[in-house]
DSSP file (Angstrom, degrees, kcal/mol; ACC not computed):
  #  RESIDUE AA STRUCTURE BP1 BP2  ACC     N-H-->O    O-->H-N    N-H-->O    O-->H-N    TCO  KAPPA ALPHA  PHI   PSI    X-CA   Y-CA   Z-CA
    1    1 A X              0   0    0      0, 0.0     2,-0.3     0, 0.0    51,-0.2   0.000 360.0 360.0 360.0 149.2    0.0    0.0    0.0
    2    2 A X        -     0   0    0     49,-0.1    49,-3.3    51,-0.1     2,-0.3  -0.973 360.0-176.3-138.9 131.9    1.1    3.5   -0.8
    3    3 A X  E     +A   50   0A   0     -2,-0.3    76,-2.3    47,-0.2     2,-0.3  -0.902   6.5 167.7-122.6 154.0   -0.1    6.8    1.3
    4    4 A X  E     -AB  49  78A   0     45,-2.2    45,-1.7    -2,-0.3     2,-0.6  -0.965  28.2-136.7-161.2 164.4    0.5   10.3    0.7
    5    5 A X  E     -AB  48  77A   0     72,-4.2    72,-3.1    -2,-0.3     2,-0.6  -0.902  14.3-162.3-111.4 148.3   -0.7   13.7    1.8
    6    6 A X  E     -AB  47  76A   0     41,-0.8    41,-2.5    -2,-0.6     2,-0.5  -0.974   9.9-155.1-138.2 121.5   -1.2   16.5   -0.8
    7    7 A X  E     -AB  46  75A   0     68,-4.9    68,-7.2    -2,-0.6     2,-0.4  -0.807  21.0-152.4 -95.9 115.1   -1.3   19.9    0.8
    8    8 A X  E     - B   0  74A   0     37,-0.8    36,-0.7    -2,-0.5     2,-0.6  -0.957  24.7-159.1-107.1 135.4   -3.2   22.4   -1.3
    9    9 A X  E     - B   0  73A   0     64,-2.5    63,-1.9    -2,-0.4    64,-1.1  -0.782  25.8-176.6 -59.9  92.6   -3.6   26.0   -2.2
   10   10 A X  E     - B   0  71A   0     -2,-0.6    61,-0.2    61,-0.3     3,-0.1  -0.344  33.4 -82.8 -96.9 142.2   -6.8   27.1   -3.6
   11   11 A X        -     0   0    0     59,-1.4     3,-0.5     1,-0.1     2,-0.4   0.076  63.5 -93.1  -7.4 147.7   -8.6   30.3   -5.1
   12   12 A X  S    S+     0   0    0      1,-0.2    -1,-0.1     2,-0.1    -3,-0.0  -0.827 117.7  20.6 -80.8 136.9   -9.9   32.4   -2.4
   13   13 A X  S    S+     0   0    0     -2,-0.4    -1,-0.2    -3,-0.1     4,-0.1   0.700 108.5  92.6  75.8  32.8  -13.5   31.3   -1.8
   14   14 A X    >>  +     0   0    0     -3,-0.5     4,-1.0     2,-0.1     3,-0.6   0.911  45.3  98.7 -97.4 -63.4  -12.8   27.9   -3.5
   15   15 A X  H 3> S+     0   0    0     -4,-0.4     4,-2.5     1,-0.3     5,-0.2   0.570  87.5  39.5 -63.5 -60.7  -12.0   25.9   -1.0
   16   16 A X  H 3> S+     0   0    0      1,-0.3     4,-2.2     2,-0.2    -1,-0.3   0.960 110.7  60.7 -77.2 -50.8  -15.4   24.0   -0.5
   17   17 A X  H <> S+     0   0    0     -3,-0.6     4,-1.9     1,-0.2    -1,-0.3   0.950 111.4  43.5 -54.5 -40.2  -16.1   23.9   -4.8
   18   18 A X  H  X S+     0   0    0     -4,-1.0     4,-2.0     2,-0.2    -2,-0.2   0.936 110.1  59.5 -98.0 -27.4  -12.5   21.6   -5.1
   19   19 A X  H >X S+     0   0    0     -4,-2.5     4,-1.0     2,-0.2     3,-1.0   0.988 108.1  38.6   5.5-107.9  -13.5   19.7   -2.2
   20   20 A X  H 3X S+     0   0    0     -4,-2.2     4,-3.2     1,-0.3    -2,-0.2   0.808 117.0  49.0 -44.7 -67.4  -16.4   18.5   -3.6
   21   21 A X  H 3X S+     0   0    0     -4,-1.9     4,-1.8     2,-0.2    -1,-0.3   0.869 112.7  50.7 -46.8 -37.6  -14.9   18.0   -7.3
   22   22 A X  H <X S+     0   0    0     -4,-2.0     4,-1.3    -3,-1.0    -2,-0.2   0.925 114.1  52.0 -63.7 -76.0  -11.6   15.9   -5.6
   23   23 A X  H  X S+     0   0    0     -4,-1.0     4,-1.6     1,-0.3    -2,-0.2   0.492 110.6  38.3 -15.0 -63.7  -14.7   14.1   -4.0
   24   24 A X  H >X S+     0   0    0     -4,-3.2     3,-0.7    -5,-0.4     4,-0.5   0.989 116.8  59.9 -78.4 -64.4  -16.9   13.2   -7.3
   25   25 A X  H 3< S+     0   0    0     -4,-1.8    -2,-0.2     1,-0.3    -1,-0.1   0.759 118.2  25.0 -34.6 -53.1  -13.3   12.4   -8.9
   26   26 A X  H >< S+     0   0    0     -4,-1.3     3,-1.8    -5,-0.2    -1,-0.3   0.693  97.5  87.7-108.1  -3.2  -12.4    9.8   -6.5
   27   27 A X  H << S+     0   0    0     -4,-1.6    -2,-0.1    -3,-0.7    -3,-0.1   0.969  91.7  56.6 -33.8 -71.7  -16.0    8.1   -4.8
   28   28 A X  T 3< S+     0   0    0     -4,-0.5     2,-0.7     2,-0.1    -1,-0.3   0.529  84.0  85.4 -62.6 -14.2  -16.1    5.8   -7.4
   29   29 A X    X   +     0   0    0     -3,-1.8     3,-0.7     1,-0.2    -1,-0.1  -0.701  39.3 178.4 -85.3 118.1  -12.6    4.0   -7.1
   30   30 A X  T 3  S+     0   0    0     -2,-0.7    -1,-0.2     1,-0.2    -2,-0.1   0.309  71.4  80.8 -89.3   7.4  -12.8    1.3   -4.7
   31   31 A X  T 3  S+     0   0    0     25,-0.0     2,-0.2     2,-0.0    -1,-0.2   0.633 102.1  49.9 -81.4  -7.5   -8.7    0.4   -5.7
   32   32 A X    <   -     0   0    0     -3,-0.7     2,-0.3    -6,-0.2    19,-0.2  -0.519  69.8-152.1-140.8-171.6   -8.2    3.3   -3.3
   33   33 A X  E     +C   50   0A   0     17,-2.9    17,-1.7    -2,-0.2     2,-0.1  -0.971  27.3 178.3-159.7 145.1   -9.0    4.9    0.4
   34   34 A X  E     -C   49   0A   0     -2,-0.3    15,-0.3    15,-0.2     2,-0.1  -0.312  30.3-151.9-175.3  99.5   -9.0    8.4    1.2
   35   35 A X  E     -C   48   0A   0     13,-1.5    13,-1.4    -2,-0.1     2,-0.4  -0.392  14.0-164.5 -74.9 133.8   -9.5   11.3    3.5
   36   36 A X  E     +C   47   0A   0     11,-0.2     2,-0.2    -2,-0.1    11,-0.2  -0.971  16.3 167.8-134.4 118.6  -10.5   15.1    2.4
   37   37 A X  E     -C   46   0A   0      9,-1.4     9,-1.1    -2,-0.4     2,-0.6  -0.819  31.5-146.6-115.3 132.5  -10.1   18.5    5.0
   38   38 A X        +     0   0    0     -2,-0.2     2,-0.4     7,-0.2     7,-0.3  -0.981  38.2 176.9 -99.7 139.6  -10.2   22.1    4.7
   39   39 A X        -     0   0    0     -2,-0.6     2,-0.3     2,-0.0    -2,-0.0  -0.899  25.3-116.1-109.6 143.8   -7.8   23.0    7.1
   40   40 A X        +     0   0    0     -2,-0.4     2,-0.4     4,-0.1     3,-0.2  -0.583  66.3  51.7 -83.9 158.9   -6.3   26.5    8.2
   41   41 A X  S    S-     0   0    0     -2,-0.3     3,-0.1     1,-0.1    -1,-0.0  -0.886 109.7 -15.1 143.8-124.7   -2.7   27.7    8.0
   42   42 A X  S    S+     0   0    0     -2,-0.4     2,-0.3     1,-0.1    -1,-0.1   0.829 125.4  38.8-101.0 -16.4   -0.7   27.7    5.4
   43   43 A X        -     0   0    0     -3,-0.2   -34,-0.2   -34,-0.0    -1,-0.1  -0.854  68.5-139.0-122.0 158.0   -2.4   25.4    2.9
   44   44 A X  S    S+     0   0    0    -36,-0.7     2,-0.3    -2,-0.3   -35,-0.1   0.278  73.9  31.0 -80.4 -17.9   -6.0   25.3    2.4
   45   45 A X        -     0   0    0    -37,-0.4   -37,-0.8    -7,-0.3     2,-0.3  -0.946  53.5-154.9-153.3 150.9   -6.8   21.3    2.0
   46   46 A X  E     -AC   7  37A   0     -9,-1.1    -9,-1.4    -2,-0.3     2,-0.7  -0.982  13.4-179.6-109.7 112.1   -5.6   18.5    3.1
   47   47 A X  E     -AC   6  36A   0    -41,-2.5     2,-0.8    -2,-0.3   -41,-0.8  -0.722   9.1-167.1-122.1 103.3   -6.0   14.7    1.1
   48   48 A X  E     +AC   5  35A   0    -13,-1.4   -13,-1.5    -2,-0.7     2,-0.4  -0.836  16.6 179.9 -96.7 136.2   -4.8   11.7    2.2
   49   49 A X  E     -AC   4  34A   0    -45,-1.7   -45,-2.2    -2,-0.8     2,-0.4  -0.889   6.8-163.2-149.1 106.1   -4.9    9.0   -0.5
   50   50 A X  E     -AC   3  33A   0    -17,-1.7   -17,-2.9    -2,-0.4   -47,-0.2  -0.971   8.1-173.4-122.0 173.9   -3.9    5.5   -0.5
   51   51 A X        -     0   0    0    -49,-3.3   -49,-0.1    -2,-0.4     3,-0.1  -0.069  46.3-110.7-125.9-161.6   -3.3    3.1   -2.8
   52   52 A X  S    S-     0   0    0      1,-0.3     2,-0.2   -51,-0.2   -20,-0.1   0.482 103.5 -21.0-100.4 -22.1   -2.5   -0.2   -4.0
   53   53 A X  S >> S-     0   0    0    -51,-0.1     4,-1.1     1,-0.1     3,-0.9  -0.818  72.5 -86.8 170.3 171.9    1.0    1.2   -4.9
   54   54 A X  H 3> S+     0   0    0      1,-0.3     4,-2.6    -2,-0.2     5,-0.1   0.473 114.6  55.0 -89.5 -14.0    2.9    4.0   -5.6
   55   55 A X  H 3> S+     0   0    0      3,-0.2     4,-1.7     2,-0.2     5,-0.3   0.964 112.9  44.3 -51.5 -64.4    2.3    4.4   -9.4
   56   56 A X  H <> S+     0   0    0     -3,-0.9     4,-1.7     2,-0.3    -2,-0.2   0.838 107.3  54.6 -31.4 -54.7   -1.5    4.4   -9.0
   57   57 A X  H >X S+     0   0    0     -4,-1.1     4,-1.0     2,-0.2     3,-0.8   0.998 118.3  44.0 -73.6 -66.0   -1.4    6.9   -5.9
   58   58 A X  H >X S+     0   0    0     -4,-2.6     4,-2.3     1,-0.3     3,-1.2   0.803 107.9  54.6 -59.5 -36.2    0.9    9.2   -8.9
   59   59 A X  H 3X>S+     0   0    0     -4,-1.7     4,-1.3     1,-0.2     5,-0.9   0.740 111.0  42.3 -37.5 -42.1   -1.2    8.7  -11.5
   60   60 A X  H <<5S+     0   0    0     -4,-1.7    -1,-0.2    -3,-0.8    -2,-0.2   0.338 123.8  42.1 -90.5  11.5   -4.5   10.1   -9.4
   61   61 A X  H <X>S+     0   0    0     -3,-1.2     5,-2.5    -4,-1.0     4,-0.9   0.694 120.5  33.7-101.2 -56.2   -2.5   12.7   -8.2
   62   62 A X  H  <5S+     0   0    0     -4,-2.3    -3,-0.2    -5,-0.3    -2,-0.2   0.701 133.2  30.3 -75.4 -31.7   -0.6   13.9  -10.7
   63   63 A X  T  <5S+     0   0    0     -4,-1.3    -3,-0.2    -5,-0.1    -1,-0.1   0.710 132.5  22.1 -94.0 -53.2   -3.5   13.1  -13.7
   64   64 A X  T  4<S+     0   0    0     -5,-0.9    -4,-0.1     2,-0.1    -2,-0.1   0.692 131.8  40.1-113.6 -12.2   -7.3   13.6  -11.6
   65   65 A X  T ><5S+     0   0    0     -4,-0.9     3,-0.6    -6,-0.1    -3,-0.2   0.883 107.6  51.4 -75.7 -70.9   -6.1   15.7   -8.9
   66   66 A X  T 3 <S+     0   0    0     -5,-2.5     2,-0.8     1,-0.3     5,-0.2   0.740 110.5  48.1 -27.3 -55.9   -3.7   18.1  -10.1
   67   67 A X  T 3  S+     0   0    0     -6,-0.2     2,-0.4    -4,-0.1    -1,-0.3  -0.576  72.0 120.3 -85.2  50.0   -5.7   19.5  -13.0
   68   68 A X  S X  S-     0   0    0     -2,-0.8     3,-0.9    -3,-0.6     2,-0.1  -0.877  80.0 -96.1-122.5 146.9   -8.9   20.1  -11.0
   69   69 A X  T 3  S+     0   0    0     -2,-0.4     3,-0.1     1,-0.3    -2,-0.0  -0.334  97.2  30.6 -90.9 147.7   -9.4   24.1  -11.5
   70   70 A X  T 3  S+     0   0    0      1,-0.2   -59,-1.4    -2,-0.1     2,-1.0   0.271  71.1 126.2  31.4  25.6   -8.3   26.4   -8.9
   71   71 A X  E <   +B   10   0A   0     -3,-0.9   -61,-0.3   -61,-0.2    -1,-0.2  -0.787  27.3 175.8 -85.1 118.0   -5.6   24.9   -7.4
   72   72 A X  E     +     0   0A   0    -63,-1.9     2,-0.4    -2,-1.0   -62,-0.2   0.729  63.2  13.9 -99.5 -24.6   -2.9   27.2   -7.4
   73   73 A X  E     +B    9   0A   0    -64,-1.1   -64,-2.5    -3,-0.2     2,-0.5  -0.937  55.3 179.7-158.3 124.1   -0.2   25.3   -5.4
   74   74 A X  E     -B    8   0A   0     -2,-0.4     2,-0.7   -66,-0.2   -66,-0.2  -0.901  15.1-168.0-155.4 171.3    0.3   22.1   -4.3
   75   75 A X  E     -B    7   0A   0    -68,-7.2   -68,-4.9    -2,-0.5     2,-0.7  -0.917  15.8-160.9-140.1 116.4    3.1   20.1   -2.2
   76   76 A X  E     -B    6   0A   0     -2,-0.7     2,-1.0   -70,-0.2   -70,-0.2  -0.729   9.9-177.2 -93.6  96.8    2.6   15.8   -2.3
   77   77 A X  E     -B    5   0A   0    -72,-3.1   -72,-4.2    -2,-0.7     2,-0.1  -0.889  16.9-151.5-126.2 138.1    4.8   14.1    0.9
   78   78 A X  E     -B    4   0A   0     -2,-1.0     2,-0.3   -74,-0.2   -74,-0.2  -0.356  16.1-113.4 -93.6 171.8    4.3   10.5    0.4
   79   79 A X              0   0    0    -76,-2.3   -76,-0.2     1,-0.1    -1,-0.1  -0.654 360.0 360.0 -96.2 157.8    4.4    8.3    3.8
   80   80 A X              0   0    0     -2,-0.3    -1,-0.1   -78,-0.1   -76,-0.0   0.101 360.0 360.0-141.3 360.0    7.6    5.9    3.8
């Protein structure tokens, strides 16, 4: 199994709208497990995502996550 957390930055007033799209993106994969926060600080979301292994976990980060509209910044530290 492969985890990671991916800390994002969002649009201002956003927050809730990429939520919800990270949300519909990943319900439907049962290969995977996954926890979704807004938080406060310095980043704006929090997701922690596993996987069956670590190509899968980058491939839904880097492919259905990444490119979801307003996220301005985001910082992936995988668990080891």
């Amino acid at each position: 199994m492969s985890t990671a957390y991916f800390l994002m930055n969002v649009r201002l007033n956003h927050e809730i709208e990429v939520i919800q799209e990270i949300k519909k993106t990943l319900e439907n994969n049962i290969m995977l497990d996954y926890e979704i926060q807004g938080i406060l600080g310095v980043y704006d979301i929090i997701l922690k995502i596993t996987t069956k292994n670590d190509d899968e976990l980058k491939h839904i980060l880097l492919q259905k996550i990444k490119p979801i509209n307003h996220i301005q910044y985001a910082m992936t530290m995988m668990v080891i």
